[in-house]
FIMIZA-293221 format. One record per residue (C-alpha): residue in three letters; x, y, z. Coordinates in pm, 1 decimal, padded with zeros to 6 digits. Example, Ala and Ser with C-alpha at 12.3 -4.5 7.8 and 13.67 -1.06 7.14 Angstrom:
# residues 2
R, ALA, 01230.0, -00450.0, 00780.0
R, SER, 01367.0, -00106.0, 00714.0
# end
This chain:
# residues 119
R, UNK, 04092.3, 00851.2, 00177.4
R, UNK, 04066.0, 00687.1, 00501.9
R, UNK, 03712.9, 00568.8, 00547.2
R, UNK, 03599.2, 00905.6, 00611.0
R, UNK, 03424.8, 00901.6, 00265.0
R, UNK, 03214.5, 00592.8, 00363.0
R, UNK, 03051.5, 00771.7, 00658.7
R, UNK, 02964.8, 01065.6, 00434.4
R, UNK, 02782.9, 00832.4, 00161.4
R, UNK, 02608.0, 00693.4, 00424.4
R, UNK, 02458.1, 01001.2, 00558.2
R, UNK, 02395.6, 01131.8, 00258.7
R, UNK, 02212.3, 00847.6, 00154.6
R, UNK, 02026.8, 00808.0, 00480.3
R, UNK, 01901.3, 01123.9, 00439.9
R, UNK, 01836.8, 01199.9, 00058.6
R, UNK, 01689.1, 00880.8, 00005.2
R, UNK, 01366.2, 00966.6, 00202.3
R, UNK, 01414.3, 01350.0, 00045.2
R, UNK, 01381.4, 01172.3, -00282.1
R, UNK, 01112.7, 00983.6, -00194.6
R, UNK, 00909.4, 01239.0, -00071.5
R, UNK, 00955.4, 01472.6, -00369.1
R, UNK, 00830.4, 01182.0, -00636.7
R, UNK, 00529.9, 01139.1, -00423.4
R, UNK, 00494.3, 01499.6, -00460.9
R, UNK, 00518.9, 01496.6, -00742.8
R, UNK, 00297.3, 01273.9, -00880.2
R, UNK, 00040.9, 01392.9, -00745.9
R, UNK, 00088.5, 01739.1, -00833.0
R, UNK, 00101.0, 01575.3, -01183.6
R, UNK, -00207.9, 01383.0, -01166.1
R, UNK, -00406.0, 01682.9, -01060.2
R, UNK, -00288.5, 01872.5, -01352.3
R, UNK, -00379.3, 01597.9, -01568.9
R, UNK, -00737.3, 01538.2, -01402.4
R, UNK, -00736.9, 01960.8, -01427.7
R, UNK, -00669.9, 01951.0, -01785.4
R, UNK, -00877.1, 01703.7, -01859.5
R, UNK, -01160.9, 01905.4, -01673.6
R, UNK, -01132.5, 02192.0, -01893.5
R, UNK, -01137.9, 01997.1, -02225.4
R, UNK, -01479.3, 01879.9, -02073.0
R, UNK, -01393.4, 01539.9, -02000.1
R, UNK, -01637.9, 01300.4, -01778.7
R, UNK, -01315.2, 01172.3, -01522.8
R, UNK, -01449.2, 00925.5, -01289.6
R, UNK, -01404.2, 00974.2, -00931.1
R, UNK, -01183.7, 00721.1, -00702.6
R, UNK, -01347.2, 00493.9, -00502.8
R, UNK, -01175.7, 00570.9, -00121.5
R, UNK, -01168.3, 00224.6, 00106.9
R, UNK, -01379.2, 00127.4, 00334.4
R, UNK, -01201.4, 00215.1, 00725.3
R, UNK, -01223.6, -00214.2, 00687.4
R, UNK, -01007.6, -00249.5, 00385.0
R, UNK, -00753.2, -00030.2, 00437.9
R, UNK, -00711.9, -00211.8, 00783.0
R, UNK, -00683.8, -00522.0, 00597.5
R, UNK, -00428.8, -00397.4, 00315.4
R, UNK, -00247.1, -00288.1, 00635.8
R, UNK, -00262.3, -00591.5, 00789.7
R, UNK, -00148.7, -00807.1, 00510.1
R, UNK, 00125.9, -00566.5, 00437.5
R, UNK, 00261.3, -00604.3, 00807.4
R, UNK, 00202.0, -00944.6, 00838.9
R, UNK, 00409.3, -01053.7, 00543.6
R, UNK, 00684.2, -00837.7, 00620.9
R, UNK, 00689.9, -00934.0, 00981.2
R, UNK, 00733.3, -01307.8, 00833.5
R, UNK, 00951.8, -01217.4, 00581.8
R, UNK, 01219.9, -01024.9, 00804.9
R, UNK, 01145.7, -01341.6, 01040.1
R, UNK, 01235.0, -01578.9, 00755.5
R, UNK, 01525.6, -01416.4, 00636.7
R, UNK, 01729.6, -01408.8, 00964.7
R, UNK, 01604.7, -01771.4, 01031.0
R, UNK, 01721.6, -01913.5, 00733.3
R, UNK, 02047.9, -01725.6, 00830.6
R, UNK, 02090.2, -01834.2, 01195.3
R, UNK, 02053.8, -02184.6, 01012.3
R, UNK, 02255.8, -02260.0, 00702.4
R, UNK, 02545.7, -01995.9, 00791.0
R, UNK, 02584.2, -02123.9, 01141.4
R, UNK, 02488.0, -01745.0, 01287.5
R, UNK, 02297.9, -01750.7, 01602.5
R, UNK, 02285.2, -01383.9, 01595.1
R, UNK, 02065.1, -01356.6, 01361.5
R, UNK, 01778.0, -01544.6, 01534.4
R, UNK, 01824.4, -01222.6, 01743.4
R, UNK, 01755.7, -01031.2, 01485.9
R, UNK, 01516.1, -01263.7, 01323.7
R, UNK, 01310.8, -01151.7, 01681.4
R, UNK, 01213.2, -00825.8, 01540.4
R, UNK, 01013.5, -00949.0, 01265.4
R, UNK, 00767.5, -00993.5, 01536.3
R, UNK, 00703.6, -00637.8, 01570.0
R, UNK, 00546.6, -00572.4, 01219.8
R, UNK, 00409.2, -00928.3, 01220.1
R, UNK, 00175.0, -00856.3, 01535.7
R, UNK, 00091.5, -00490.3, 01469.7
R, UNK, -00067.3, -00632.2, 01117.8
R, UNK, -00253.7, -00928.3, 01320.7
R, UNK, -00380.7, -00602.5, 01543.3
R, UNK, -00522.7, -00485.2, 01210.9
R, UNK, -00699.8, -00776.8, 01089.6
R, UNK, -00869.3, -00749.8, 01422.2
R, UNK, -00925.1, -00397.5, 01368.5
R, UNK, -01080.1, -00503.4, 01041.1
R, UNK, -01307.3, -00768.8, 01152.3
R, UNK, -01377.8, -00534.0, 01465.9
R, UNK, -01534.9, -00255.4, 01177.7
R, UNK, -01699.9, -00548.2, 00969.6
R, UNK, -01877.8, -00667.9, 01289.8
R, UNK, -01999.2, -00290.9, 01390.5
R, UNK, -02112.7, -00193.2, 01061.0
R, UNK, -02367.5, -00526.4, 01003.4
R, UNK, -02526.5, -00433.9, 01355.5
R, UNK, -02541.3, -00096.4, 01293.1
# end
């Protein structure tokens, strides 16, 4: 074995992790409609799911973004500083990707608020 192996594990988990990802979203869903189904034919009231408002789901977004933008931005900060890397505030830079596209949804969110009170 020399090092060859490592390359293969790391392709193979590059791409089957996001395979394996994808088929447990599959399915559960495909299980929770047979369950709502089921439930259906045993006559069964199910209430339906309340979707988000276009607002809300900017603003999950948003938070979700910002906090990982800040978090990637903290992590290779606190690196650059007590291990003496100043690399790192390189890559501590590109927590400001995720941390302004989620500060673009808050506005997008406040944006929808604002239209749908003067509409």
């Amino acid at each position: 074995m020399d090092g060859n192996v490592i390359g293969l594990v790391a392709v193979i988990l590059t791409c089957g992790i996001p395979v394996a990802g994808m088929y447990t979203f599959y399915r559960v869903r495909k299980l929770r409609t047979e369950e709502r189904l089921a439930a259906l034919a045993r006559g069964a009231q199910i209430p339906m799911e309340q979707e988000l408002s276009p607002a809300a789901k900017s603003r999950r977004y948003g938070i979700l973004l910002v906090s990982t933008g800040l978090g990637f931005f903290l992590t290779f900060a606190a690196i650059a500083r007590f291990v003496a890397e100043p690399q790192a505030m390189t890559a501590a830079s590109f927590g400001i990707f995720p941390l302004v596209i989620g500060l673009g949804y808050f506005v997008d969110a406040t944006l929808i608020q604002r239209d749908s009170k003067a509409a």
